[in-house]
ROZAGU-152405 format. One line per field, with one value per residue: residue in one letter; y, x, z of N, C-alpha, C in turn. Coordinates in steps of 0.1 Angstrom, whole numbers, plus 5000, padded with zeros to 4 digits. Each point is the difference from the previous one (the first is absolute). Layout:
N
rest	(A / ...)
nY	(Y / ...)
nX	(X / ...)
nZ	(Z / ...)
caY	(Y / ...)
caX	(X / ...)
caZ	(Z / ...)
cY	(Y / ...)
cX	(X / ...)
cZ	(Z / ...)
END
This chain:
213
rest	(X / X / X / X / X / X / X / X / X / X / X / X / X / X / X / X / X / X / X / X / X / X / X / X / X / X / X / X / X / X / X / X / X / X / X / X / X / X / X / X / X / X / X / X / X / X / X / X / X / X / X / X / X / X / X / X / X / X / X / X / X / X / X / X / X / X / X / X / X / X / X / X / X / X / X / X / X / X / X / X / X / X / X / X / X / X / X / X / X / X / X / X / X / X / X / X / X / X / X / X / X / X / X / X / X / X / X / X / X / X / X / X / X / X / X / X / X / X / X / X / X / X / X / X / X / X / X / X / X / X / X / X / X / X / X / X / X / X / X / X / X / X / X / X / X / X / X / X / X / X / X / X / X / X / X / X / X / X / X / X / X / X / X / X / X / X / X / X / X / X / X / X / X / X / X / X / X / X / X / X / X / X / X / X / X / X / X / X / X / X / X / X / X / X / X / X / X / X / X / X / X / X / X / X / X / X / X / X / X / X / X / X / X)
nY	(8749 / 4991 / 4994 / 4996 / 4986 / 5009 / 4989 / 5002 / 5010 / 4998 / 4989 / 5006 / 5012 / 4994 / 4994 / 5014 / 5003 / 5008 / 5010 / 5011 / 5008 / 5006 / 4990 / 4993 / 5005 / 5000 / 4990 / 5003 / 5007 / 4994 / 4990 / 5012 / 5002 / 4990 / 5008 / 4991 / 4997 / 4998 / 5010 / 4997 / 4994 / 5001 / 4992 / 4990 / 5012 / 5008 / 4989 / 5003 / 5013 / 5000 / 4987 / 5002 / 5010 / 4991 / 4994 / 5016 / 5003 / 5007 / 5008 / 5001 / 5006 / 5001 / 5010 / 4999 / 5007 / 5015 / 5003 / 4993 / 4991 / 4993 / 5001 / 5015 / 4999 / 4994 / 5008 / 5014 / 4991 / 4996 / 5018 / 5002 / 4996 / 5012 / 4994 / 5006 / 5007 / 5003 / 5007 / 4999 / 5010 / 4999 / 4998 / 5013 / 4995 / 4990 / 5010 / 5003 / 4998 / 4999 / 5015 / 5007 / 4993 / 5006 / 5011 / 4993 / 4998 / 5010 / 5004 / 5007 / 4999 / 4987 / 5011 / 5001 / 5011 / 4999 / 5010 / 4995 / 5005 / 4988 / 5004 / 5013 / 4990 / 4985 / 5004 / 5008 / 4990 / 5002 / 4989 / 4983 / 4996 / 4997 / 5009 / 4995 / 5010 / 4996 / 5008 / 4999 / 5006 / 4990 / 5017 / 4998 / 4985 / 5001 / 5018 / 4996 / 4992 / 5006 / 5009 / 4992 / 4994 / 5011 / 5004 / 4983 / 4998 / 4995 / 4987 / 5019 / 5001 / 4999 / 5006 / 5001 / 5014 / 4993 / 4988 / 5000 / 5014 / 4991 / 4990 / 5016 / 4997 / 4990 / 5006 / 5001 / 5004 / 5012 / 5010 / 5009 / 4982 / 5013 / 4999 / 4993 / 5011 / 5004 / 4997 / 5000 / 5010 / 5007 / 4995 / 5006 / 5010 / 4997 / 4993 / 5007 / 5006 / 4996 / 5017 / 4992 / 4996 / 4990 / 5005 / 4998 / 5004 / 4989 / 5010 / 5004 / 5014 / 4990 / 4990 / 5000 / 4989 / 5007 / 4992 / 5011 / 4996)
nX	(1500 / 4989 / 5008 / 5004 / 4996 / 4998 / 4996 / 5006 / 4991 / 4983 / 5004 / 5006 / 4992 / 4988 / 5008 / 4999 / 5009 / 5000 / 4999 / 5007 / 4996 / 5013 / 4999 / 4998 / 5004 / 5012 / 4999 / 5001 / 5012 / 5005 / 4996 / 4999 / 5011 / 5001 / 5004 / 4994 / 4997 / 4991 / 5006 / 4994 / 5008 / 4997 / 4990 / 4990 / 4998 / 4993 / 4994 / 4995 / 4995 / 4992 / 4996 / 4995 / 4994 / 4994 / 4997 / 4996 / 4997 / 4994 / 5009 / 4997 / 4993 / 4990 / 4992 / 4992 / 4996 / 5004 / 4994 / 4996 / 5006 / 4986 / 4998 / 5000 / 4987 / 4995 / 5005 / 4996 / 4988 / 5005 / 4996 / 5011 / 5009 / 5001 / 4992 / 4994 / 4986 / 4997 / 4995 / 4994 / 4996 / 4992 / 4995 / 5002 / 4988 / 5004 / 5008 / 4993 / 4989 / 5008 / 5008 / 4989 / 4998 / 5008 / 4993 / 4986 / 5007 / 5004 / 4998 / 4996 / 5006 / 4989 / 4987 / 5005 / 4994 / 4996 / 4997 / 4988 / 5003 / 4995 / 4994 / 5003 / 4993 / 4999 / 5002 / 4997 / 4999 / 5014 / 4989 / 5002 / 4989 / 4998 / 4991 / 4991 / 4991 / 4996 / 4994 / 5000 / 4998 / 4988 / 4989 / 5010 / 4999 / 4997 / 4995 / 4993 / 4993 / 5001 / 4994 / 4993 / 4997 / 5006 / 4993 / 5001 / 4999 / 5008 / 4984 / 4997 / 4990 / 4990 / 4993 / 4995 / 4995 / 4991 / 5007 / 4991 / 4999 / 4997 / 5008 / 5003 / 5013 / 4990 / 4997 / 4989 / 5008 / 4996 / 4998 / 4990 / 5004 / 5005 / 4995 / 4990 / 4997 / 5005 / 4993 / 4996 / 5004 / 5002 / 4993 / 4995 / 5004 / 4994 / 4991 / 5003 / 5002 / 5006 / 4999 / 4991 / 4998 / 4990 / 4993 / 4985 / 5000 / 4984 / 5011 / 4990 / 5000 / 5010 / 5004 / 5009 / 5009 / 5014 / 5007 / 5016 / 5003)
nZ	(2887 / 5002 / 4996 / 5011 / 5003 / 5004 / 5002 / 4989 / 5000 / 5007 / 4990 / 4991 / 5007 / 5003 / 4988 / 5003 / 5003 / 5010 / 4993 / 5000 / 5012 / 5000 / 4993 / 5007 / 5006 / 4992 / 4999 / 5013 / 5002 / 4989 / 5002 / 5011 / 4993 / 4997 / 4990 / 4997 / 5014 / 4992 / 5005 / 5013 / 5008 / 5011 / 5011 / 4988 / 4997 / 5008 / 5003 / 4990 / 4995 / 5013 / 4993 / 4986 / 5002 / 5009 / 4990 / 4992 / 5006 / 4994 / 4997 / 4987 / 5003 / 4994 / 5006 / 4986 / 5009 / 5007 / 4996 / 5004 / 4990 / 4994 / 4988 / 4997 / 5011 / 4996 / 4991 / 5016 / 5000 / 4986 / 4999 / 4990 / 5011 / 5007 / 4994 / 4991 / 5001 / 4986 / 5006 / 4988 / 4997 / 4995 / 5009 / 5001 / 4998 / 4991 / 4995 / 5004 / 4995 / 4991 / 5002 / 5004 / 4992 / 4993 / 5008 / 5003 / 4995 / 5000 / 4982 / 5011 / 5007 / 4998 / 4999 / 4987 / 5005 / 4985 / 5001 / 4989 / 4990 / 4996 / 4988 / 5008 / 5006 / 4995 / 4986 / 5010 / 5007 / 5002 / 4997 / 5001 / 4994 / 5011 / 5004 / 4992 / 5007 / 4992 / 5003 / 4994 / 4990 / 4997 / 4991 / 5010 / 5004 / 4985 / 5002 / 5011 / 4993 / 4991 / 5010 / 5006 / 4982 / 5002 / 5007 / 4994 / 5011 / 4997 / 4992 / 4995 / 5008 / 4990 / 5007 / 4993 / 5000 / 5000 / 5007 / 5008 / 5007 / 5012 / 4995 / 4998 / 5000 / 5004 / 5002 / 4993 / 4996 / 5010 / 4984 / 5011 / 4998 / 5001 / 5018 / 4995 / 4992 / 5011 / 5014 / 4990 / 4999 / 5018 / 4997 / 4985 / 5001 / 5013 / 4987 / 4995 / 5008 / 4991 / 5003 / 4998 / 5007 / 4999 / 5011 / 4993 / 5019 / 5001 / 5006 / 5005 / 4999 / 5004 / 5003 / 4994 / 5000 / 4999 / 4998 / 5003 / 4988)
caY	(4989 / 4985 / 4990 / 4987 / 5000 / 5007 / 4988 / 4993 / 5012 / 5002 / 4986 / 5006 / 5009 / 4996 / 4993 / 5010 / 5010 / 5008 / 5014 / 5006 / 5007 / 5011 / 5002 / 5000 / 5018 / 5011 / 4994 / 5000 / 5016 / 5004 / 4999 / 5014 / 5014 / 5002 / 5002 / 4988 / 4992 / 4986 / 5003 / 4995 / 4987 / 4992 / 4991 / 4992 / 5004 / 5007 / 4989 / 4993 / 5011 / 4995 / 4985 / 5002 / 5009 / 4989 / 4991 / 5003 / 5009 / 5012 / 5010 / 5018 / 4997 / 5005 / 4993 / 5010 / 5001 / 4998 / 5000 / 5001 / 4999 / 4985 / 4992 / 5002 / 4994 / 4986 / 4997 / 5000 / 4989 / 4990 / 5003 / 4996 / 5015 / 5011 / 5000 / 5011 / 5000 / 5016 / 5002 / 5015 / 5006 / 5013 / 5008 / 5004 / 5001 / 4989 / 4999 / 5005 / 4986 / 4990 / 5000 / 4994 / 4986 / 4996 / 5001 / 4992 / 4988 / 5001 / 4995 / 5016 / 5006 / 4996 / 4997 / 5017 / 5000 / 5008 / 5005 / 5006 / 4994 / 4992 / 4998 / 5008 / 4995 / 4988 / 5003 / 5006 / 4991 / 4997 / 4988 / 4995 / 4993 / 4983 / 4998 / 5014 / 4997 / 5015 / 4997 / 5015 / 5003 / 4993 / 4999 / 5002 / 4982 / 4997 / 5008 / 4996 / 4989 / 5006 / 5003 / 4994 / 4987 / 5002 / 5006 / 4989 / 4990 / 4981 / 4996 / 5005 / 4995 / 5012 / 4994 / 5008 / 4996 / 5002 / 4996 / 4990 / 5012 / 4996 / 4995 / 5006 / 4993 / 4993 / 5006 / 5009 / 5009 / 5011 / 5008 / 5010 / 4999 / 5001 / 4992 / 4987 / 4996 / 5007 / 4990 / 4988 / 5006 / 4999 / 4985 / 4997 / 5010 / 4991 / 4986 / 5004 / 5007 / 4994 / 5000 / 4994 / 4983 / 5009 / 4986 / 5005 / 4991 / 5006 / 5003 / 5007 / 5005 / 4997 / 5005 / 5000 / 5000 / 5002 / 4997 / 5008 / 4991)
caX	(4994 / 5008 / 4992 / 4995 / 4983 / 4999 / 5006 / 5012 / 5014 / 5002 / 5010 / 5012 / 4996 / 5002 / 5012 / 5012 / 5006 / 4992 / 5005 / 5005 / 4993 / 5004 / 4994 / 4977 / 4997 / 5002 / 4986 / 4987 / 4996 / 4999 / 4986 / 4994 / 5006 / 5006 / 4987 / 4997 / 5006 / 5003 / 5012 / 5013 / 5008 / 4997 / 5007 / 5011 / 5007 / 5009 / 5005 / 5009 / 5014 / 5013 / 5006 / 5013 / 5014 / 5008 / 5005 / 5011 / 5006 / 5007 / 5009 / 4988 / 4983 / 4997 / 4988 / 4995 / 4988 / 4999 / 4984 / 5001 / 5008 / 4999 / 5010 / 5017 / 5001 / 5001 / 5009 / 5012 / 5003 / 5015 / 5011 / 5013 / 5003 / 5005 / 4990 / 4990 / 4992 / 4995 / 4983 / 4997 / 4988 / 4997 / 4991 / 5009 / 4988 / 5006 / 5013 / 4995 / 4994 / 5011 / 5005 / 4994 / 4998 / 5012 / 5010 / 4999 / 5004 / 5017 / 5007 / 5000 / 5016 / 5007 / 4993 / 5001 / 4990 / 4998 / 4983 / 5003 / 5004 / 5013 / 5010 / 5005 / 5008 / 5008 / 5016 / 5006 / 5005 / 5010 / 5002 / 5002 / 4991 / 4998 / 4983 / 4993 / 4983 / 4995 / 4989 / 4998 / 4993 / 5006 / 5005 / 5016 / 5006 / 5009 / 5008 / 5005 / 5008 / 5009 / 5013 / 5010 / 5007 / 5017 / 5000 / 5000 / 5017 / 4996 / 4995 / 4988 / 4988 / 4996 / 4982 / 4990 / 4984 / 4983 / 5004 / 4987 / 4994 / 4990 / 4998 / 4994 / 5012 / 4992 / 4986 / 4997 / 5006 / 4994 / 5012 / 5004 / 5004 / 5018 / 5011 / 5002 / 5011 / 5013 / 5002 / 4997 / 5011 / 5008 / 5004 / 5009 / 5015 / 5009 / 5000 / 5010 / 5009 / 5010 / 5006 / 4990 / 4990 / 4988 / 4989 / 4990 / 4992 / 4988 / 4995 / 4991 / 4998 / 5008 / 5016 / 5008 / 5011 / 5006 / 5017 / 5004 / 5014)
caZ	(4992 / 5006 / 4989 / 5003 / 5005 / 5017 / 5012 / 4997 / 4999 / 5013 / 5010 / 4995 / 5006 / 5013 / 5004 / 4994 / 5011 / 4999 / 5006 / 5012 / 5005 / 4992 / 4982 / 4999 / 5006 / 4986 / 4991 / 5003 / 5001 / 4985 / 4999 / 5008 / 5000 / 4984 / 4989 / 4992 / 5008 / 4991 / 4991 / 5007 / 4992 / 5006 / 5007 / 4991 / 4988 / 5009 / 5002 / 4989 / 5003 / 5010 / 4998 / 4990 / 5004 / 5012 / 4991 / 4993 / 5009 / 4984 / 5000 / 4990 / 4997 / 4993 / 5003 / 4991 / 5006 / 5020 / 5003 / 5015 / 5007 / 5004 / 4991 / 5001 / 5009 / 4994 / 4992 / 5005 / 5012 / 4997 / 4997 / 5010 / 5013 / 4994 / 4984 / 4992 / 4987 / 4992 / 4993 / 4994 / 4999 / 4993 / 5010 / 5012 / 5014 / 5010 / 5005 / 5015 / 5002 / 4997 / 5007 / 5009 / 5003 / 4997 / 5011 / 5008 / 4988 / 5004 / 4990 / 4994 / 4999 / 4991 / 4988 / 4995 / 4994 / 4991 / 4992 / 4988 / 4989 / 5008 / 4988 / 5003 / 5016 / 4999 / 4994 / 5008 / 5005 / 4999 / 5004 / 4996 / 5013 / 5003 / 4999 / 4993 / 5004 / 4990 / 5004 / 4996 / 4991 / 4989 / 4986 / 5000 / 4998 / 4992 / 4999 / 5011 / 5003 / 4992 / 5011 / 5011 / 4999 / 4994 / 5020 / 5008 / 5001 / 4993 / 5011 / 5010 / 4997 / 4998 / 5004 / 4990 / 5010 / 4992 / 4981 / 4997 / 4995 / 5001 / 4992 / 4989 / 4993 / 4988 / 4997 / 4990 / 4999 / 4994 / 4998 / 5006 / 5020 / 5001 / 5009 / 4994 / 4989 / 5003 / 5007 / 4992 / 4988 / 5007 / 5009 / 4986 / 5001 / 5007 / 4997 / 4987 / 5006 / 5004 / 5009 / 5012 / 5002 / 5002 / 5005 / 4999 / 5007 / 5002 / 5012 / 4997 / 4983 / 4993 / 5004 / 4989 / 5005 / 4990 / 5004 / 4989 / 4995)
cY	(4987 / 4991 / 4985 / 5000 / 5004 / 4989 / 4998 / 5016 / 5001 / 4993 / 5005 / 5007 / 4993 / 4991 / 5009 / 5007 / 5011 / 5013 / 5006 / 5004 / 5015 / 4999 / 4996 / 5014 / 5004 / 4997 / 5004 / 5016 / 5002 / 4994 / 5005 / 5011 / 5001 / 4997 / 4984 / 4987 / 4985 / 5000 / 4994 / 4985 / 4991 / 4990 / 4992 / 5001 / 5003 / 4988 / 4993 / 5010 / 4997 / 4991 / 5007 / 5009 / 4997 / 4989 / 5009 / 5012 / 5013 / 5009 / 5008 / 4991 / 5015 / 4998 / 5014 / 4998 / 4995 / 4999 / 5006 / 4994 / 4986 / 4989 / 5002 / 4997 / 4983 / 4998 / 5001 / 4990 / 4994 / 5008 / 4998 / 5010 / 5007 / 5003 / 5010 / 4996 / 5011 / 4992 / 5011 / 4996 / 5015 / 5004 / 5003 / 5004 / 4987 / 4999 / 5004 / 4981 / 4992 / 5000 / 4993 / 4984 / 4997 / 5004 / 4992 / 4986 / 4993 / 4998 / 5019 / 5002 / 4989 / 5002 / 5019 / 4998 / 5014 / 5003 / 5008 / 4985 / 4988 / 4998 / 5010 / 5002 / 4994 / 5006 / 5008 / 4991 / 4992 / 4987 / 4988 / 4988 / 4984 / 4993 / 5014 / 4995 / 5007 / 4998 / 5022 / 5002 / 4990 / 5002 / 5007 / 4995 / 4999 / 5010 / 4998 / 4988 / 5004 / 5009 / 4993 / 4989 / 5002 / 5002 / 4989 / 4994 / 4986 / 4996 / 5003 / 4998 / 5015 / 4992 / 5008 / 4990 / 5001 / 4999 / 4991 / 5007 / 4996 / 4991 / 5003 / 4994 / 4991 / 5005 / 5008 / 5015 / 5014 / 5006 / 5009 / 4998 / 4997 / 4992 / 4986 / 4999 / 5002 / 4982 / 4987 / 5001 / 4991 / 4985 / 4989 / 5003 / 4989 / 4987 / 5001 / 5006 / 4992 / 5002 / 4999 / 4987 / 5009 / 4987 / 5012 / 4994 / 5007 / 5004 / 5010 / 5005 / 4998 / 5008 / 4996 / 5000 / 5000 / 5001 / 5004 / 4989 / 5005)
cX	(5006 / 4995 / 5003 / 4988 / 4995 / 5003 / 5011 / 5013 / 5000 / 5007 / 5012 / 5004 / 5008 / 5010 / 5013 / 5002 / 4990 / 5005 / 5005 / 4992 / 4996 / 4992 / 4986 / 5004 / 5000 / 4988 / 4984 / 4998 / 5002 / 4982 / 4995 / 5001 / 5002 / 4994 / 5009 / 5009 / 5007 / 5017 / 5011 / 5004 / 4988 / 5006 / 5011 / 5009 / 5017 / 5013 / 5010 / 5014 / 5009 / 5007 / 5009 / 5013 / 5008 / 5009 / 5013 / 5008 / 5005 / 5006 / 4989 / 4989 / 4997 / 4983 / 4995 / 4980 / 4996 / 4983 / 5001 / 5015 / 5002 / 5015 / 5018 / 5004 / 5003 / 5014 / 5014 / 5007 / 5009 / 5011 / 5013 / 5005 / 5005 / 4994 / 4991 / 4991 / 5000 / 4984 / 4994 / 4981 / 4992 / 4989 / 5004 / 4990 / 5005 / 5010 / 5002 / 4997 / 5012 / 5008 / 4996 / 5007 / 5018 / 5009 / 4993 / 5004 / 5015 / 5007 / 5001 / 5016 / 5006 / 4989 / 4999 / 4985 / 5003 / 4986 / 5004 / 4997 / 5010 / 5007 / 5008 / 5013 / 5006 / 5011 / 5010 / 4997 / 5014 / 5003 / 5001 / 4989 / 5000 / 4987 / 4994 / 4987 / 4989 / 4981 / 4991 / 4990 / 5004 / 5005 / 5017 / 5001 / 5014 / 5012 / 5012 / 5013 / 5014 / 5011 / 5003 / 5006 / 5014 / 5005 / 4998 / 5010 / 5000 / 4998 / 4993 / 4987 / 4984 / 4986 / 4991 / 4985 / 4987 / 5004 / 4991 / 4988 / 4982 / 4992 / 4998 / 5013 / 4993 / 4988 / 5004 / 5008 / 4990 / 5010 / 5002 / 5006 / 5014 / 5006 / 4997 / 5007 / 5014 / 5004 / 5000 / 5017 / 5012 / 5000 / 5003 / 5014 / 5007 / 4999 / 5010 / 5017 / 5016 / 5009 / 4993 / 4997 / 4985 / 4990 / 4991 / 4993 / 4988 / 4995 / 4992 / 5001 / 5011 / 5018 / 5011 / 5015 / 5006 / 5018 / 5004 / 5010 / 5014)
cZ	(5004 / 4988 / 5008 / 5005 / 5014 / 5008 / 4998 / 5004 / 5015 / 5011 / 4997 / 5005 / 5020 / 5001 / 4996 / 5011 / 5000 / 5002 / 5011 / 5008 / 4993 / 4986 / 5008 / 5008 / 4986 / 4993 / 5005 / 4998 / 4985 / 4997 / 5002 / 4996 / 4983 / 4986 / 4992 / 5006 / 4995 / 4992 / 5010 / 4994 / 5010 / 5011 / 4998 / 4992 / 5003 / 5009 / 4993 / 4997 / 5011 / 4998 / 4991 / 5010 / 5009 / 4994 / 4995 / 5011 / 4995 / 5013 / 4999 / 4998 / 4990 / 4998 / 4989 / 5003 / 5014 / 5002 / 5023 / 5008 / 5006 / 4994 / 5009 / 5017 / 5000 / 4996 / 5006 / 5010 / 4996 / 4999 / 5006 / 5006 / 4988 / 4985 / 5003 / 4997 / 4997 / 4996 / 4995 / 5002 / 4996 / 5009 / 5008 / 5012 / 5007 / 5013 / 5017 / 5007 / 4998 / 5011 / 5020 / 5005 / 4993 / 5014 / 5010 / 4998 / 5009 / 4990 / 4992 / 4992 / 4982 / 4988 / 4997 / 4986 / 4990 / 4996 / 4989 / 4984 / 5003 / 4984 / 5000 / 5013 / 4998 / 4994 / 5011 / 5014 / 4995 / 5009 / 4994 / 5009 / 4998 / 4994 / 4997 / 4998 / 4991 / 5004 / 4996 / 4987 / 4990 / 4990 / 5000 / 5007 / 4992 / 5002 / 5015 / 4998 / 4987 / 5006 / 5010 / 4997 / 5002 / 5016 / 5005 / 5001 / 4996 / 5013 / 5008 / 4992 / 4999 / 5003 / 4994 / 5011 / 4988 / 4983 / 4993 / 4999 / 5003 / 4986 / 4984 / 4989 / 4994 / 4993 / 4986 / 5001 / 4999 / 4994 / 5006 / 5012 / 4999 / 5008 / 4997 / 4988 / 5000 / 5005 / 4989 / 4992 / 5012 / 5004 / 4989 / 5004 / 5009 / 5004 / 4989 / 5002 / 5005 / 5012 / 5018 / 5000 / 5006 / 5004 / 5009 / 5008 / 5003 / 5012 / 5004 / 4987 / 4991 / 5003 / 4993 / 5010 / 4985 / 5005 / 4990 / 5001 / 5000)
END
């Protein structure tokens, strides 16, 4: 979902770094091979994860939805030597494909992949993280962000993705539409949340930086 005016996203676009080689390959064989493509982060998007995590350089990443593998690639570009990611995911059809492109990456040795329940995974991760990526099933947003608030270290930062939900956050509420009404609840929770600062940027479907205090 882009909500600026197409000339205006596409100058945004052509004045932004541009991806690796490695993510348009990952990208081009997930548009080929994979059931609902639209789920990667994207060129730009993807662009912007490299920035932040270059800026913070985390130790633990903590990425809660690997999809192909686009994002936690992005995210490993800042990591610091010797740092981790843990990414969970519940399709374990993915995990062949993920892998693929995490050992052509050269960042294999530092990213441990979990399949399964990640409200089930995360409490048994014995970490403490710098940056935490949540990009997974919205209607457990809120449930997500309730376990890792306590697994951040001060000053680490949590990115919640599609917090703008293709614009449905203003729109008329359906009552049968749970991941908006979850999403509407969670971005209350961390405009509210003392133990966070929180700024809601309009980047494609909406990206949420949030600083643990």
């Amino acid at each position: 979902m882009h909500f600026l005016p197409e000339n205006i996203d596409n100058y945004v676009v052509e004045h932004s770094q541009k991806e690796p080689d490695i993510l348009k390959e990952l990208s081009r064989e997930t548009w080929q091979k994979v059931l609902n493509p639209r789920m990667l982060s994207g060129a730009f998007q993807g662009r912007v994860l490299s920035m932040i995590t270059k800026l913070i350089q985390p130790k633990n990443i903590l990425e809660i939805g690997t999809y192909t593998g686009y994002s936690a690639l992005c995210l490993a570009e800042g990591l610091h030597s010797g740092g981790k990611i843990f990414t969970v995911d519940k399709n374990e059809e993915l995990e062949s494909f993920q892998n693929k492109y995490f050992e052509k990456s050269g960042y294999r040795k530092q990213i441990e992949q979990f399949v399964g329940n990640a409200l089930e995974i995360i409490p048994t991760i014995h970490q403490k993280f710098d940056l935490v990526f949540i990009d997974a099933d919205k209607s457990n947003y809120i449930n997500y962000f309730h376990l890792i608030i306590d697994k951040m270290n001060p000053g680490g930062v949590i990115l919640s993705d599609n917090v703008l939900w293709s614009g449905k956050v203003v729109e008329q509420l359906n009552p049968k539409d749970k991941d908006t009404k979850v999403l509407l609840e969670y971005n209350k929770l961390l405009n509210a949340d003392a133990r966070v600062e929180t700024v809601l940027l309009p980047i494609r479907d909406g990206l949420t930086m949030s600083r643990v205090k």
